[in-house]
C-alpha positions in Angstrom: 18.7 10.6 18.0 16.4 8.3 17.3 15.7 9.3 14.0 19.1 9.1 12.9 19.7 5.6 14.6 16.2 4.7 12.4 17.5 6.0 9.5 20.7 4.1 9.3 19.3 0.9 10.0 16.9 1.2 6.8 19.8 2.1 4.5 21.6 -0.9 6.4 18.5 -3.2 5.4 18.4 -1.7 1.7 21.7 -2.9 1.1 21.5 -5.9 2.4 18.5 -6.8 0.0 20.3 -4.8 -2.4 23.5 -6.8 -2.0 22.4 -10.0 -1.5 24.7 -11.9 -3.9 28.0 -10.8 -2.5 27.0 -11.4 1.1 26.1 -15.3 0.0 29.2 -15.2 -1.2 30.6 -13.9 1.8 29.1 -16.5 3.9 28.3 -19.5 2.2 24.9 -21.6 2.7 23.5 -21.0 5.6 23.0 -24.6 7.0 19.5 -23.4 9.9 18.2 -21.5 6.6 18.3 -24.4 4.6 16.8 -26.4 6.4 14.0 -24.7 7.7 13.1 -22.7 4.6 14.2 -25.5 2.1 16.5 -24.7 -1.5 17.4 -21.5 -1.2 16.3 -20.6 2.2 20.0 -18.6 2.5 18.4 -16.1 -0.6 14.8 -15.9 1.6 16.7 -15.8 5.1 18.8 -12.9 3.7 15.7 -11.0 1.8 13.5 -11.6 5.2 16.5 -10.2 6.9 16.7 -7.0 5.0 12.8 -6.8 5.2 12.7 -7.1 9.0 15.8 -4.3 9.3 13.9 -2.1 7.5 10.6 -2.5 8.9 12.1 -2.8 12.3 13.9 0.7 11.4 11.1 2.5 10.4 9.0 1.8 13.5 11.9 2.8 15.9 12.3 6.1 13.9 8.8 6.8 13.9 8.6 5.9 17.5 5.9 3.0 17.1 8.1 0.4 18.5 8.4 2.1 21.6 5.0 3.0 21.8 4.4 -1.0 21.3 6.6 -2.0 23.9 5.3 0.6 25.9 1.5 -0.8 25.9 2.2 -4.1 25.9 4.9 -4.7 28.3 4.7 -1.5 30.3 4.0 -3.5 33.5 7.1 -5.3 33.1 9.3 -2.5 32.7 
């Protein structure tokens, strides 16, 4: 399952580097994204975005997020 759940969150971060223009579009400036990562922080905040969905993705598929977690915060769980 979680291979599945993996692989739709990297198609979900593909398109939303590949479509980039229509969702600024969709939402406008983003004001925190402008002001943080200066002129055209919403086209960074949206690529960063995409980036992190994928990479996050990737790792849950593969299983090395939960192996992360595991390690790291295993007393806590």
């Amino acid at each position: 399952m979680q291979i599945l759940q993996g692989l739709i969150g990297m198609v979900l971060g593909f398109l939303i580097i590949v479509f980039r223009p229509q969702i600024k579009d969709f939402t406008g400036n983003l004001a925190f994204a402008e002001t943080y990562l200066g002129s055209g922080g919403t086209w960074t905040f949206l690529a960063l975005l995409g980036l992190g969905t994928f990479i996050f993705s990737l790792m849950w598929a593969l299983g090395t997020f939960q192996e992360i977690a595991t390690k790291t915060l295993g007393p806590l769980l």
